[in-house]
BAFI-3210 file (N, C-alpha, C; in Angstrom, 3 decimals, decimal comma, padded with zeros to 6 digits):
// residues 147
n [1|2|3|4|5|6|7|8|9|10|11|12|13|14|15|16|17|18|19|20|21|22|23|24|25|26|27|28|29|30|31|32|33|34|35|36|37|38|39|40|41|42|43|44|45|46|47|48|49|50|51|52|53|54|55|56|57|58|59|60|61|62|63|64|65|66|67|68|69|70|71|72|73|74|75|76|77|78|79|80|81|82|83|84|85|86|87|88|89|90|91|92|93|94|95|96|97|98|99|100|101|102|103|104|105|106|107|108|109|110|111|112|113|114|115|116|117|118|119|120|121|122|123|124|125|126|127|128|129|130|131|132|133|134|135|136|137|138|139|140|141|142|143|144|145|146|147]
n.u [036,546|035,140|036,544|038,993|041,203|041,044|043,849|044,738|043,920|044,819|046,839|046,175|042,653|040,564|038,746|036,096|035,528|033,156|032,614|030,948|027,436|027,245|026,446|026,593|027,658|028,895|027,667|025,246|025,168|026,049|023,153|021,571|022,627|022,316|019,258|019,079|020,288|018,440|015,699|017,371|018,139|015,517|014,076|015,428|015,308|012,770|011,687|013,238|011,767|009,340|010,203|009,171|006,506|006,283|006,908|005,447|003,495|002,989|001,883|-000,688|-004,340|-004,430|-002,187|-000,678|-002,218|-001,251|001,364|001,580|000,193|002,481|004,830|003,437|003,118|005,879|006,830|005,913|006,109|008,869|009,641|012,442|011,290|009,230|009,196|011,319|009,390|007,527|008,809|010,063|007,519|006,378|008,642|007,730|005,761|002,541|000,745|-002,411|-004,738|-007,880|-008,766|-007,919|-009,593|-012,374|-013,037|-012,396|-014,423|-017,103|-016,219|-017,271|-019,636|-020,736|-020,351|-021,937|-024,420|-025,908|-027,404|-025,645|-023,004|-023,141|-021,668|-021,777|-024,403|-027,367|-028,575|-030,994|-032,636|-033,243|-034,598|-037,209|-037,767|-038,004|-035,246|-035,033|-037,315|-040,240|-040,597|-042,540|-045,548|-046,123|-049,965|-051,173|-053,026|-056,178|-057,761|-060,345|-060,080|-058,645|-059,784]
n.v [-053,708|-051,378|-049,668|-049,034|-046,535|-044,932|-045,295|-042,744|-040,645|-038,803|-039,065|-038,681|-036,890|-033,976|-032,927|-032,811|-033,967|-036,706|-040,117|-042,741|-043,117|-041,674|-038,898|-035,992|-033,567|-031,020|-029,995|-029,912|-028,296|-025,568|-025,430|-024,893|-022,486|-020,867|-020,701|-019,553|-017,342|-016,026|-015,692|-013,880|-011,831|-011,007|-010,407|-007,907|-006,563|-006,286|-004,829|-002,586|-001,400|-000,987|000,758|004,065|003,817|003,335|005,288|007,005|006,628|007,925|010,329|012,190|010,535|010,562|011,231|008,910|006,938|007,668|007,699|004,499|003,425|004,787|002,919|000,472|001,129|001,408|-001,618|-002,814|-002,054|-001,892|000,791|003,035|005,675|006,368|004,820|006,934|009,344|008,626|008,158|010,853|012,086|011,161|011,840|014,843|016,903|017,275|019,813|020,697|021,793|022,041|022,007|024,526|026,349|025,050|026,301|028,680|028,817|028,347|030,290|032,765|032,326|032,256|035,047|035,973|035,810|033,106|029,905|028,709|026,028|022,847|021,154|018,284|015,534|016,142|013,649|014,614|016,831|015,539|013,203|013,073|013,391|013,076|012,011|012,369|014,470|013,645|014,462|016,742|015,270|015,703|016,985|015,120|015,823|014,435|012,114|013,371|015,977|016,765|016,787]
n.w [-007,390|-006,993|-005,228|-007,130|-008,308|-011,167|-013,237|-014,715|-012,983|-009,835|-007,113|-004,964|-004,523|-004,600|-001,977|-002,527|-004,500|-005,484|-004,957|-006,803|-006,699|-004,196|-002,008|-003,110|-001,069|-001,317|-003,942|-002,381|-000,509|-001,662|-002,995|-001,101|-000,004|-002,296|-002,300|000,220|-000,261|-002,061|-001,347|000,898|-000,808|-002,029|000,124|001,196|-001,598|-001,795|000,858|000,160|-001,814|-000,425|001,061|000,600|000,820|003,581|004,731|004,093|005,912|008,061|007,028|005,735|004,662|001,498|000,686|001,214|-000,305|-002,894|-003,066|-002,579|-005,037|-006,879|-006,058|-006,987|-009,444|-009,825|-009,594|-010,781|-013,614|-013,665|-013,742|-012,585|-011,971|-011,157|-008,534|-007,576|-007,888|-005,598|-003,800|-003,447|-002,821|-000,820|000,956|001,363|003,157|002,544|002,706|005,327|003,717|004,088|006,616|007,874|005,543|006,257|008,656|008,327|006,733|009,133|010,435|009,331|008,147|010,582|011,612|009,130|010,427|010,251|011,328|013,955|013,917|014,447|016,454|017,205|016,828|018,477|021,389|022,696|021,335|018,754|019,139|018,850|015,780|012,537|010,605|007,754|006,457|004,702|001,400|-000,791|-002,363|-005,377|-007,128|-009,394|-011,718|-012,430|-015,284|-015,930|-015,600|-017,746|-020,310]
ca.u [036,566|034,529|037,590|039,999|040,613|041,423|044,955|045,644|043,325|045,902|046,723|045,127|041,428|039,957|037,576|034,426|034,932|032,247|032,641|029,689|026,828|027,765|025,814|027,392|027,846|029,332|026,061|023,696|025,434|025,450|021,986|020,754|022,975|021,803|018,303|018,764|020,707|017,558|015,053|017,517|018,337|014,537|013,416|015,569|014,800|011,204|011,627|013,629|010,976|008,114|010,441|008,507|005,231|006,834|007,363|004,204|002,488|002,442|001,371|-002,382|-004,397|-004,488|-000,656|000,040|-001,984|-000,388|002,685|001,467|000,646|003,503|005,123|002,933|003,419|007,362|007,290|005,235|006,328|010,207|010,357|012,293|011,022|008,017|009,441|011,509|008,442|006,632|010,130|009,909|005,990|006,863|009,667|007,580|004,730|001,721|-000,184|-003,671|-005,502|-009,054|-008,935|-008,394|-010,925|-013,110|-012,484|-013,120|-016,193|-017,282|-016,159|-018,121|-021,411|-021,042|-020,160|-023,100|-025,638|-026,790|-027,047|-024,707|-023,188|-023,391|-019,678|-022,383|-025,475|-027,793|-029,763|-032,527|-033,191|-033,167|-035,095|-038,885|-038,065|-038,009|-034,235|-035,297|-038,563|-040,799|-040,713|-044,339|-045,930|-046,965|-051,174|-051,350|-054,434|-057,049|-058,470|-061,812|-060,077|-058,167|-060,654]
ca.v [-052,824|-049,724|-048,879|-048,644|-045,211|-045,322|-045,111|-041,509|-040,016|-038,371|-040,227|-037,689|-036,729|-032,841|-033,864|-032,024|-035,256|-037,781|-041,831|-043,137|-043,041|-041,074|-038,181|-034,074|-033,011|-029,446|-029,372|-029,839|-026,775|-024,778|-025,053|-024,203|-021,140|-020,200|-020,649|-018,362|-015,451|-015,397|-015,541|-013,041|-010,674|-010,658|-009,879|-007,029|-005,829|-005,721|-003,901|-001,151|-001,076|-000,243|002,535|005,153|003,610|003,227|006,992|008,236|006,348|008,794|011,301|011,927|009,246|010,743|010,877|007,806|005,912|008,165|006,866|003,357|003,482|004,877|002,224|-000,569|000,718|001,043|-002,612|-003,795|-001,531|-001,728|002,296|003,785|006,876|006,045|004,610|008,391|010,073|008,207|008,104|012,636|012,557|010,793|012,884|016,206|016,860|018,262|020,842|020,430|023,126|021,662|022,246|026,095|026,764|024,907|026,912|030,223|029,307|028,696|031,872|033,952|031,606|033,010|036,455|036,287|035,527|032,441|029,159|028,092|024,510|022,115|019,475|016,372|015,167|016,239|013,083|014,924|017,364|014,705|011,963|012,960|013,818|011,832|012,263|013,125|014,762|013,383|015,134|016,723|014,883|016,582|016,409|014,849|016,179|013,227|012,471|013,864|017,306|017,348|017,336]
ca.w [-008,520|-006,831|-004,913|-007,478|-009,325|-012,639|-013,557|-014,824|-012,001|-009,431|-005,820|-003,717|-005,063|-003,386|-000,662|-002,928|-005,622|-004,462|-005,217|-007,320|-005,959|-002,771|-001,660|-003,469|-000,433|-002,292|-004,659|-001,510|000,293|-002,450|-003,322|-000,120|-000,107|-003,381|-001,992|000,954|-000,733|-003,156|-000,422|001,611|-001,428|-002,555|000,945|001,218|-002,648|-001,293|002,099|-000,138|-002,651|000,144|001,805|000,395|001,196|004,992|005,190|003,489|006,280|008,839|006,218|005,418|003,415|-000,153|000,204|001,500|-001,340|-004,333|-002,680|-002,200|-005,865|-007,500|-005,694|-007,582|-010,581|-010,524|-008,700|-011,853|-014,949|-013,284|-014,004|-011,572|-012,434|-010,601|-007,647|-007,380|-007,649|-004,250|-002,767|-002,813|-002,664|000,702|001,838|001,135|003,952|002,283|004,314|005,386|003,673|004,050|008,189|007,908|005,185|007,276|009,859|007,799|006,468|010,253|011,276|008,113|008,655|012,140|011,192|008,534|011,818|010,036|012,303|014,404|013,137|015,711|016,668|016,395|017,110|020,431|021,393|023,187|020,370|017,600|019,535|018,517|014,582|011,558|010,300|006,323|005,992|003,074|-000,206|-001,013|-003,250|-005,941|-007,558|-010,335|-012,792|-013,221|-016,994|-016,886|-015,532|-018,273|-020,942]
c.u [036,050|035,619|038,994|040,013|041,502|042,743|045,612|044,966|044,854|045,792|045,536|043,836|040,921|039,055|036,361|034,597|034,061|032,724|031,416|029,013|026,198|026,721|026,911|027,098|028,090|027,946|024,800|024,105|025,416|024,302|021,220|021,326|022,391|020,604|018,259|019,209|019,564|016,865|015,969|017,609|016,690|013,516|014,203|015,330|012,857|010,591|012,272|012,517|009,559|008,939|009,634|006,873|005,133|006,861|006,008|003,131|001,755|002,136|-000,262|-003,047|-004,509|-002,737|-000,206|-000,608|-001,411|000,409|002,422|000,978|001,711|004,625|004,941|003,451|005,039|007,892|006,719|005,740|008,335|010,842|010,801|011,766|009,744|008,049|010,212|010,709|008,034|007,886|009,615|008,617|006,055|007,774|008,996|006,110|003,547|000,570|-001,764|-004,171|-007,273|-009,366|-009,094|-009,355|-012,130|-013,443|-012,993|-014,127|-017,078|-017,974|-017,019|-019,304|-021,773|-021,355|-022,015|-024,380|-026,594|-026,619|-025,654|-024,393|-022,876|-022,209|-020,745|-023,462|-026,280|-028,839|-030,885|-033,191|-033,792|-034,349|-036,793|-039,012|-037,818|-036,490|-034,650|-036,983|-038,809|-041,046|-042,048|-044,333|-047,108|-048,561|-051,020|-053,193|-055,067|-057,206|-059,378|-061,269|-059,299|-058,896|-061,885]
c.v [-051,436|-049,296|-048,611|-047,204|-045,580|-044,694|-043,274|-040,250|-039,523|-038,810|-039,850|-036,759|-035,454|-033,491|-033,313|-033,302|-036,095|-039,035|-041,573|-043,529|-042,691|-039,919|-036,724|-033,241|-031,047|-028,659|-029,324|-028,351|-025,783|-024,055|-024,152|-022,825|-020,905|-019,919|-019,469|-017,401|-015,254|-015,212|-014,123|-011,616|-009,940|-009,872|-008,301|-006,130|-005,198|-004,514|-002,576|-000,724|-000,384|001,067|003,434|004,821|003,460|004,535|007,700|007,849|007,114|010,156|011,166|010,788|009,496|010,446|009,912|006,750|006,609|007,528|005,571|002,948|003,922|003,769|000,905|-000,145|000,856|-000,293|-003,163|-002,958|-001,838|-000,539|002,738|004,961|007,084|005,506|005,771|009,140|009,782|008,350|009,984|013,223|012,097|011,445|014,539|015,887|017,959|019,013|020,721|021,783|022,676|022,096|024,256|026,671|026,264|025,975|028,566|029,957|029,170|029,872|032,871|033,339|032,597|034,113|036,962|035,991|034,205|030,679|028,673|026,300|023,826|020,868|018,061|016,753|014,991|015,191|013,335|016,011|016,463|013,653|012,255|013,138|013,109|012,967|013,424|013,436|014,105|014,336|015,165|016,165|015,778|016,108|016,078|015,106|015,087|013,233|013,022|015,408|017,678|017,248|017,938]
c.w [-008,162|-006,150|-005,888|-008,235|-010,344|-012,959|-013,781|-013,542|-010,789|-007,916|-004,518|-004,647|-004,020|-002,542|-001,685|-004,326|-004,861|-005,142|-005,951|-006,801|-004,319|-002,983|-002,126|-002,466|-000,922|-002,406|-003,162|-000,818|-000,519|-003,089|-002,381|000,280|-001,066|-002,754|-001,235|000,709|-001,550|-002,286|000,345|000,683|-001,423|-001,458|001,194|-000,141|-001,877|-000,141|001,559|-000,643|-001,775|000,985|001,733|000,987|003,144|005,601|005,156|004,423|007,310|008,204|006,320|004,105|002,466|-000,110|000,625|000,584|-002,902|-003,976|-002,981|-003,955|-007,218|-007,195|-006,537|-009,030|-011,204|-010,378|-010,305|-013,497|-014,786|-013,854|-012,768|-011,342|-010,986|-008,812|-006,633|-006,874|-006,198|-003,383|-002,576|-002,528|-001,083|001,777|002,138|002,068|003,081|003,490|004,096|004,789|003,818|005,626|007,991|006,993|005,477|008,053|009,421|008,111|007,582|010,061|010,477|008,162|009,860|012,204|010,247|009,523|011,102|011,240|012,597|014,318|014,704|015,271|016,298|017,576|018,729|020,043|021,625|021,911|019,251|017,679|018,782|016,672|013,505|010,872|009,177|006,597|004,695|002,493|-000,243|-002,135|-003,990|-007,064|-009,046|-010,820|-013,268|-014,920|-016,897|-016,490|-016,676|-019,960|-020,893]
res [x|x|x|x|x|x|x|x|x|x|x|x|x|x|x|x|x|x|x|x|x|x|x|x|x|x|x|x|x|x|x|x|x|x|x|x|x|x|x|x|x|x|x|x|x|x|x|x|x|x|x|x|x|x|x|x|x|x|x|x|x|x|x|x|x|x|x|x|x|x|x|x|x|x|x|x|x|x|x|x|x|x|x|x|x|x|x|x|x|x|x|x|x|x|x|x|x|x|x|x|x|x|x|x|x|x|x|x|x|x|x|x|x|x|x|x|x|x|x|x|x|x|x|x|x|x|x|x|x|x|x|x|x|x|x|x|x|x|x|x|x|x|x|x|x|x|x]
***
């Protein structure tokens, strides 16, 4: 009786019908494609989504975490708006201005003849002195001086 097919069924059956209790060959390949296009789409959604944070890395570190949050919050609000923004905050090199006004105020310390700043720390100068000086402590006025 398990080999017969049932009368209006047609002589030749596609190969993707299974028998009862046979193994869906079809459904098992399918799934596991489904599986890896989600796994492969989601890994490439993700690797677009850090582009900007990829770019902004050889930038300086304020602009590479603005980037790295505008990033979070278009990955979590799903604005692109936001993901735009870190995408051209990334493409656009901001210029160091903190090194050359450095660099003035140097040169006008210098100019004004007040000490010369020192690149870092001389051990032999340093070695005999207590880093912070203590704070004077100031007298406090007993009771009987103050009546």
């Amino acid at each position: 009786m398990v080999g017969e097919l049932n009368p209006l069924a047609p002589a030749h059956l596609p190969p993707f019908i299974t028998a009862p209790g046979e193994t869906d060959t079809l459904m098992v390949f399918v799934a596991l494609s489904l599986i890896a296009m989600i796994l492969f789409v989601g890994n490439l959604f993700f690797k677009l989504h850090s582009m900007p944070e990829r770019m902004a890395h050889r930038a300086n570190k304020v602009q590479f975490e603005i980037v790295a949050v505008l990033g979070l919050l278009s990955l979590l609000t799903h604005n692109h708006a936001f993901w735009v923004a870190g995408l051209l905050l990334a493409l656009v090199q901001i210029p160091d201005i903190t090194s050359p006004l450095g660099a003035m105020a140097r040169s006008l310390e210098r100019l004004a003849g007040g000490p010369e700043p020192r690149s870092g720390p001389e051990p032999d100068a340093d070695a005999g002195k207590d880093p912070l000086p203590a704070p004077p402590v100031p007298e406090v006025p007993s009771a009987d001086a103050r009546t």
